[in-house]
C-alpha positions as CSV (number, residue, x, y, z in Angstrom):
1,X,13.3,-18.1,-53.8
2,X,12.2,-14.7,-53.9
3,X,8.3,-16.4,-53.4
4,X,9.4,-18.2,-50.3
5,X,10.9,-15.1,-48.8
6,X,7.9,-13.0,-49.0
7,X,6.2,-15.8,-48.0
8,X,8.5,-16.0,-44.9
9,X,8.0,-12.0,-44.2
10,X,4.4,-12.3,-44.5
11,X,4.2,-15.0,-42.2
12,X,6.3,-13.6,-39.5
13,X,4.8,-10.0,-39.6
14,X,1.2,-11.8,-39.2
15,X,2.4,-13.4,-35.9
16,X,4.1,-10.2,-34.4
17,X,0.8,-8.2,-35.2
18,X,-1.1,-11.0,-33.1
19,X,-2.7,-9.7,-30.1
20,X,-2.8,-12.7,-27.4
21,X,-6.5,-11.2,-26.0
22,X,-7.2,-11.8,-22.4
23,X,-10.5,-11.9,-20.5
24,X,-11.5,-8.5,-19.3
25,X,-12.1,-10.3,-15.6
26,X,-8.5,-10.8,-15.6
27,X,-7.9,-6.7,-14.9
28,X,-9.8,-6.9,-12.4
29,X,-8.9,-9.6,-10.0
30,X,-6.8,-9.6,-6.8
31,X,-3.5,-10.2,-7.3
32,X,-2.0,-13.1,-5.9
33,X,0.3,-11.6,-3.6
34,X,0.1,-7.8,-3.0
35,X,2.2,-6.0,-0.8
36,X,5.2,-7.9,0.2
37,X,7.4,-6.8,3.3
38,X,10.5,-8.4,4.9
39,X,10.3,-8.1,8.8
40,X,13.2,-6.2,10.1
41,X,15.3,-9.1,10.5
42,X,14.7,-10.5,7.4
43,X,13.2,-13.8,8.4
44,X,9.4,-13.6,7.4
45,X,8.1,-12.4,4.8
46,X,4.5,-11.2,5.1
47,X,2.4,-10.5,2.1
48,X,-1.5,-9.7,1.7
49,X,-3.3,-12.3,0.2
50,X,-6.8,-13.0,-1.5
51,X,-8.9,-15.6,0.7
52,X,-12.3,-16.9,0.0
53,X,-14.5,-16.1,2.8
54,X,-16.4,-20.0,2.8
55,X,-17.8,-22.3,0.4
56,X,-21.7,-21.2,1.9
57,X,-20.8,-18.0,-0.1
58,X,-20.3,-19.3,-2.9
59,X,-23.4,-21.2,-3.4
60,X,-25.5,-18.7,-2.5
61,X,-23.5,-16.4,-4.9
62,X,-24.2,-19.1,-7.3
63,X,-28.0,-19.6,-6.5
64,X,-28.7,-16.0,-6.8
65,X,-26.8,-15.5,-10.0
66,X,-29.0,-18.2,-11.8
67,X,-31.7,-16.6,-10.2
68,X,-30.9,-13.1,-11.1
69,X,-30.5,-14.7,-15.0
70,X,-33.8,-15.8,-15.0
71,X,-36.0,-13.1,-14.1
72,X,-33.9,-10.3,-15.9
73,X,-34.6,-13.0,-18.9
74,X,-38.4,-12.6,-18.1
75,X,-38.5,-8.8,-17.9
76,X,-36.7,-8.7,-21.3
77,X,-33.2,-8.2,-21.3
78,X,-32.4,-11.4,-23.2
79,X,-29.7,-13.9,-21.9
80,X,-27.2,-11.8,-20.4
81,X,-25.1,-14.8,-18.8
82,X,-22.6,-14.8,-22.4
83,X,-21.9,-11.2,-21.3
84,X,-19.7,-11.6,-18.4
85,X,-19.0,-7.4,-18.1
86,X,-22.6,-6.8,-18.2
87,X,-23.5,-9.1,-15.5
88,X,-20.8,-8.1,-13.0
89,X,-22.4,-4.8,-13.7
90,X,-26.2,-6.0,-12.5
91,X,-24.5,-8.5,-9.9
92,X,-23.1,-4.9,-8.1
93,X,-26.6,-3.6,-8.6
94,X,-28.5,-6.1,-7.5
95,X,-27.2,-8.8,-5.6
96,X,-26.8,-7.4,-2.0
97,X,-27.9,-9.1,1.5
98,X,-29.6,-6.5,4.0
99,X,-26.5,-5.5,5.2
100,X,-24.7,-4.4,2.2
101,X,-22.4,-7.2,2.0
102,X,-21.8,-8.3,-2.4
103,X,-22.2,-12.0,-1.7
104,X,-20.3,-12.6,-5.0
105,X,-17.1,-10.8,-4.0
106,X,-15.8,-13.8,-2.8
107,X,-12.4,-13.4,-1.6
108,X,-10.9,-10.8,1.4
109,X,-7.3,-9.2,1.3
110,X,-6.0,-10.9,4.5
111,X,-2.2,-10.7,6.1
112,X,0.1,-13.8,5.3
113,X,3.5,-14.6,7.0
114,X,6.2,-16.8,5.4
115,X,9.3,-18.4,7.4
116,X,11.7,-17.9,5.0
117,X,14.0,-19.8,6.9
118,X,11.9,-22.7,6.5
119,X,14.4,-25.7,6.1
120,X,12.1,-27.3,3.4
121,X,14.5,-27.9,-0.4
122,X,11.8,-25.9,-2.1
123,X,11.9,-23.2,0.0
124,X,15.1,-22.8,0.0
125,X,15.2,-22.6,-3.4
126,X,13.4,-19.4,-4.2
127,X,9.8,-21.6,-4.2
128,X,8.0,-19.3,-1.2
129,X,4.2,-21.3,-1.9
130,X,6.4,-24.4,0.1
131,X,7.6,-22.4,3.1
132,X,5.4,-22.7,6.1
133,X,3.1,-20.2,6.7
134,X,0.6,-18.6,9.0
135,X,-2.3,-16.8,7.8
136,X,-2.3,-13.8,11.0
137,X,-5.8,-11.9,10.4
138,X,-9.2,-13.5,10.0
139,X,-11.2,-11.2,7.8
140,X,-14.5,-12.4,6.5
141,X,-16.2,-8.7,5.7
142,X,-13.5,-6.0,4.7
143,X,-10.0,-6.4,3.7
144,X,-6.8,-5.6,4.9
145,X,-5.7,-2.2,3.2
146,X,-2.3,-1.4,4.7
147,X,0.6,-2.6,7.1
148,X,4.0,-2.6,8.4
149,X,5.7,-4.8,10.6
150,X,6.5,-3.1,14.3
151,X,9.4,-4.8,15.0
152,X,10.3,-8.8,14.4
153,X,7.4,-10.3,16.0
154,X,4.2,-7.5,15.9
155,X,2.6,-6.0,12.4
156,X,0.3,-3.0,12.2
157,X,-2.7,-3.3,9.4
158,X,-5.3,-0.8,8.9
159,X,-8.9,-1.4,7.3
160,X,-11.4,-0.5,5.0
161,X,-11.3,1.0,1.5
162,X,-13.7,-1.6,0.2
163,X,-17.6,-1.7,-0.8
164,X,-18.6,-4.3,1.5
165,X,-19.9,-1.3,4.2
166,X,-21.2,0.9,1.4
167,X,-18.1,3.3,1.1
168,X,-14.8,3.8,-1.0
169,X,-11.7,5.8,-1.3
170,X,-8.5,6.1,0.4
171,X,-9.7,7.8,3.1
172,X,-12.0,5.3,4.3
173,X,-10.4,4.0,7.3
174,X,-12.1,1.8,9.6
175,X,-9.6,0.8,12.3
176,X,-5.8,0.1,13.4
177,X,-5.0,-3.7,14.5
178,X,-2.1,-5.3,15.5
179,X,-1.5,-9.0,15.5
180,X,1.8,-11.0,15.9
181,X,3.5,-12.6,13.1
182,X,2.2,-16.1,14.8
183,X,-1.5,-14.7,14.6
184,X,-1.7,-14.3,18.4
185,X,-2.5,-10.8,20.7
186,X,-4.4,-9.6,18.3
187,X,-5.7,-6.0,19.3
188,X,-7.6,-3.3,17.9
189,X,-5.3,-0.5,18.8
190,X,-7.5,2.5,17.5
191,X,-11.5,2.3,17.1
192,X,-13.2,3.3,13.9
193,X,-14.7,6.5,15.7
194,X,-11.3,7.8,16.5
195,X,-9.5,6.2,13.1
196,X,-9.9,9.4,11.6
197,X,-6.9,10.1,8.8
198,X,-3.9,7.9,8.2
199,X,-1.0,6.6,10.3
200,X,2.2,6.2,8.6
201,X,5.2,4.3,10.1
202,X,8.4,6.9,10.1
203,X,10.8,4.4,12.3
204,X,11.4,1.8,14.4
205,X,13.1,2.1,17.6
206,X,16.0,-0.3,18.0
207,X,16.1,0.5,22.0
208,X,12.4,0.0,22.1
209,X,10.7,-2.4,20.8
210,X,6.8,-1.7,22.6
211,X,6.9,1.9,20.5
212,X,7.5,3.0,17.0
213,X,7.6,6.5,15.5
214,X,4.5,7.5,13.3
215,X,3.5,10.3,11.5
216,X,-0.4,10.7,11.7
217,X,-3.0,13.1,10.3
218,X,-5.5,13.1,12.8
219,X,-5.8,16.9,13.2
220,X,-6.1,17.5,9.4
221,X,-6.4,15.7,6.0
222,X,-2.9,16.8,5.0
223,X,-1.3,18.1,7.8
224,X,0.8,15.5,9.9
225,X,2.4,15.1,13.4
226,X,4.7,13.0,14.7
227,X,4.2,10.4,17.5
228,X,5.3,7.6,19.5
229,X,2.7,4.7,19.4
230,X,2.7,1.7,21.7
231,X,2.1,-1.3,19.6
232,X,0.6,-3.3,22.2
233,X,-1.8,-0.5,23.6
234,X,-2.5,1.9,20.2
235,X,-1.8,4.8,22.7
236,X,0.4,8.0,21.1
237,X,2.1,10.3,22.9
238,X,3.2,13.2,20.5
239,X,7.0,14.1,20.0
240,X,7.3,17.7,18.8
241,X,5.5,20.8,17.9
242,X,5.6,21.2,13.6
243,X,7.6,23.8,12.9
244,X,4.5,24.7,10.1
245,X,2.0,23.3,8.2
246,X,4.1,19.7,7.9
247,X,2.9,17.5,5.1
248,X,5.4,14.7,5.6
249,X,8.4,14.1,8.1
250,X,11.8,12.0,8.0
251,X,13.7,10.4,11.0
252,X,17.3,9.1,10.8
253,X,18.5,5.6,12.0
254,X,18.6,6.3,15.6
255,X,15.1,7.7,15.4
256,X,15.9,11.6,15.2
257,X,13.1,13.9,13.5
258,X,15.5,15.7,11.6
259,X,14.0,16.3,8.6
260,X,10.7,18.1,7.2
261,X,8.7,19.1,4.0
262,X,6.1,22.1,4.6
263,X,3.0,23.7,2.4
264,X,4.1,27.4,1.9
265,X,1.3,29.2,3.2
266,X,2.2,32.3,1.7
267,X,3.1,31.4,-1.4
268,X,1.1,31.3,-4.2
269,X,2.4,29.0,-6.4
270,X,2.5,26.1,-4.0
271,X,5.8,26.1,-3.4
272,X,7.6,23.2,-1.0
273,X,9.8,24.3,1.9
274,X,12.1,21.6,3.0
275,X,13.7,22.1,6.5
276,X,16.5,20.3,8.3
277,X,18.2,20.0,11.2
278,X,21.4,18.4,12.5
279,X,20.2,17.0,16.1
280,X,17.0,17.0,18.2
281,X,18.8,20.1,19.9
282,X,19.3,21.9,16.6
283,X,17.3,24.7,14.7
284,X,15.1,24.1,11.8
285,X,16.7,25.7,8.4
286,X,15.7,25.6,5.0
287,X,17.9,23.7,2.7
288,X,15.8,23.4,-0.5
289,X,12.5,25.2,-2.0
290,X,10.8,24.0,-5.3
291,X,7.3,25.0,-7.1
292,X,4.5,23.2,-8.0
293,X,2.3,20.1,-7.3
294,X,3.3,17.7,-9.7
295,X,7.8,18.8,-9.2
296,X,10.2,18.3,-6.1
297,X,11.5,15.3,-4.4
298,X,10.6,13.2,-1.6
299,X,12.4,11.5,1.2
300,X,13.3,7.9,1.4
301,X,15.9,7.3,4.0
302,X,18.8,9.0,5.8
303,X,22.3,6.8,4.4
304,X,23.9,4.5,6.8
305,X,26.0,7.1,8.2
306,X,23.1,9.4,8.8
307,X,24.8,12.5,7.1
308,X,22.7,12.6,3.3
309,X,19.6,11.4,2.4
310,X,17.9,9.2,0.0
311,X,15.4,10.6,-2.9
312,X,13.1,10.3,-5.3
313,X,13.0,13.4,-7.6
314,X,11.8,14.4,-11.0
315,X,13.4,17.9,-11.3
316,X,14.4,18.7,-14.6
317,X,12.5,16.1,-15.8
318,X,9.1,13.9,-16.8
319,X,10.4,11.1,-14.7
320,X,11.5,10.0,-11.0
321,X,15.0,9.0,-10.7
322,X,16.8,7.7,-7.4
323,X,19.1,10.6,-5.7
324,X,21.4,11.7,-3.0
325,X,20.4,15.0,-1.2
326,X,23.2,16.4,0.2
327,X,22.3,18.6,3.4
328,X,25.0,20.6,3.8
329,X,25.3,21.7,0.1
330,X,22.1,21.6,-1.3
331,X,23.3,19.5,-4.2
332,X,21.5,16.7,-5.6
333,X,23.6,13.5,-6.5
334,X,21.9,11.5,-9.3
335,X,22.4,7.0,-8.6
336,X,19.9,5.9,-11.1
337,X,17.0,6.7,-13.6
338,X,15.5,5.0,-16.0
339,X,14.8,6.6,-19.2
340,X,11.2,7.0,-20.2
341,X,9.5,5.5,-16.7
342,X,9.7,6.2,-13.4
């Protein structure tokens, strides 16, 4: 009995210690669905997707892969097609048409929108692959890197970020579209010369649907104003002086700037000023200060009532938790944290 037991143990601790391995490829794919946002009525749901560009691509990406095989074969290198890492590697290296373009990258982060009132059983049932669907942007040579929906019908996506025009990084911006969420009026509502920075959507205006409230960094990297943009046009008409050297803005529900968070430009120990105010007619004041780049809290929303706001903080400890600032008081109202992650 004793035998059986061990035998049991040794058994079981064998298959716990078993590593399911996975193909490095894997960690580097597109997901399948990235992004997903529920327009403000919550009847679409509109989700970046990865789309082959056409099946041409793909057998040239094929031909010059063989090809590629072959000759590195005759310079030396040995058969490099069981090593799937290294030849991604020479693929990025050497497999390029005249404009840049990787002929093996095969798919393009484009903008899907689902009716998730769609009357189909399997819809309905939580199965969003069997709603109808519109595919709303038709990229071929750079993905979609950002959006937001306007208001129920239009939905603002930025570009760039990729490797396709030679260039990487966040900051590599190369345009603001809109489409609507049938993929018609499309418009390119801010050129790549003048999509310099970020825009970031701060509201929507219930009373006006043609405009939205952004915050936008077009004067500095991190330094942002505040401005009404037409979402049919792409012009911006700016709402306020900053108060300082603003580095992110909130607005209630009725579209109020009302609150702020400010670089310190006299401290040393790059300290966070946040500033309030009660109304568009009100003073700026200071309600909190914290130290540091990696501590504070951010902003996510005013409440319902528009009286405290929603944050994420990680004062007083490694990890963010969910809180309720409380304006008047200063006082920070933990709702949820869980222990050991963000």
């Amino acid at each position: 009995m004793k035998f059986i037991l061990a035998l049991f143990t040794l058994l079981l601790s064998s298959h716990v210690l078993a590593v399911e391995e996975f193909p490095v490829e894997n960690f580097f794919k597109d997901p399948q669905m990235l992004n997903p946002q529920l327009s403000p009525d919550g009847n679409y749901l509109a989700v970046l997707v990865p789309l082959n560009i056409n099946e041409e691509t793909e057998r040239v990406c094929k031909q010059r892969t063989k090809k590629l095989i072959e000759t590195l074969k005759k310079q030396g290198y040995g058969d490099v097609s069981n090593n799937p890492e290294l030849l991604k590697q020479l693929k990025k290296r050497f497999i390029r048409s005249e404009e840049g373009v990787h002929f093996c990258d095969l798919s393009r982060r484009n903008i899907i929108v689902i009716w998730l009132d769609d009357p189909n059983l399997d819809c309905q049932q939580g199965n969003y692959g069997r709603c109808e669907r519109v595919r709303v942007t038709q990229l071929r040579s750079q993905n979609v890197s950002d959006f937001f929906w306007a208001n129920n019908d239009r939905i603002i996506f930025e570009t760039g970020g990729d490797q396709l025009n030679g260039i990487t990084g966040y900051a590599d911006t190369l345009g603001i579209y809109a489409v609507n969420k049938d993929g018609s009026k499309d418009k390119q509502l801010v050129k790549p010369e003048d999509a310099d920075g970020n825009v970031v959507q701060l509201n929507l205006l219930k009373d006006d649907p043609d405009h939205i409230l952004v915050m936008r960094n077009d004067r500095k990297r991190y330094l942002y104003d505040v401005y009404k943009m037409n979402v049919f046009t792409g012009k911006f008409f700016r709402q306020l002086s900053p108060p300082g050297p603003v580095i992110a803005w909130g607005a209630d529900h009725e579209g109020v700037i009302r609150f702020a968070a400010m670089q310190d430009e006299n401290s040393l120990s790059y300290e966070t000023q946040i500033i309030y105010r009660e109304n568009e007619d009100s003073e700026w004041r200071e309600v909190d200060r914290f130290e540091g780049l990696q501590n504070g809290w951010g902003q996510l929303g005013f409440t319902k009532n528009n009286k405290k706001i929603y944050i994420t903080s990680n004062l007083g400890r490694d990890t963010y938790s969910i809180g309720l600032f409380d304006p008047e008081t200063g006082d920070i109202e933990d709702l949820f944290e869980n222990e050991g992650t963000d």
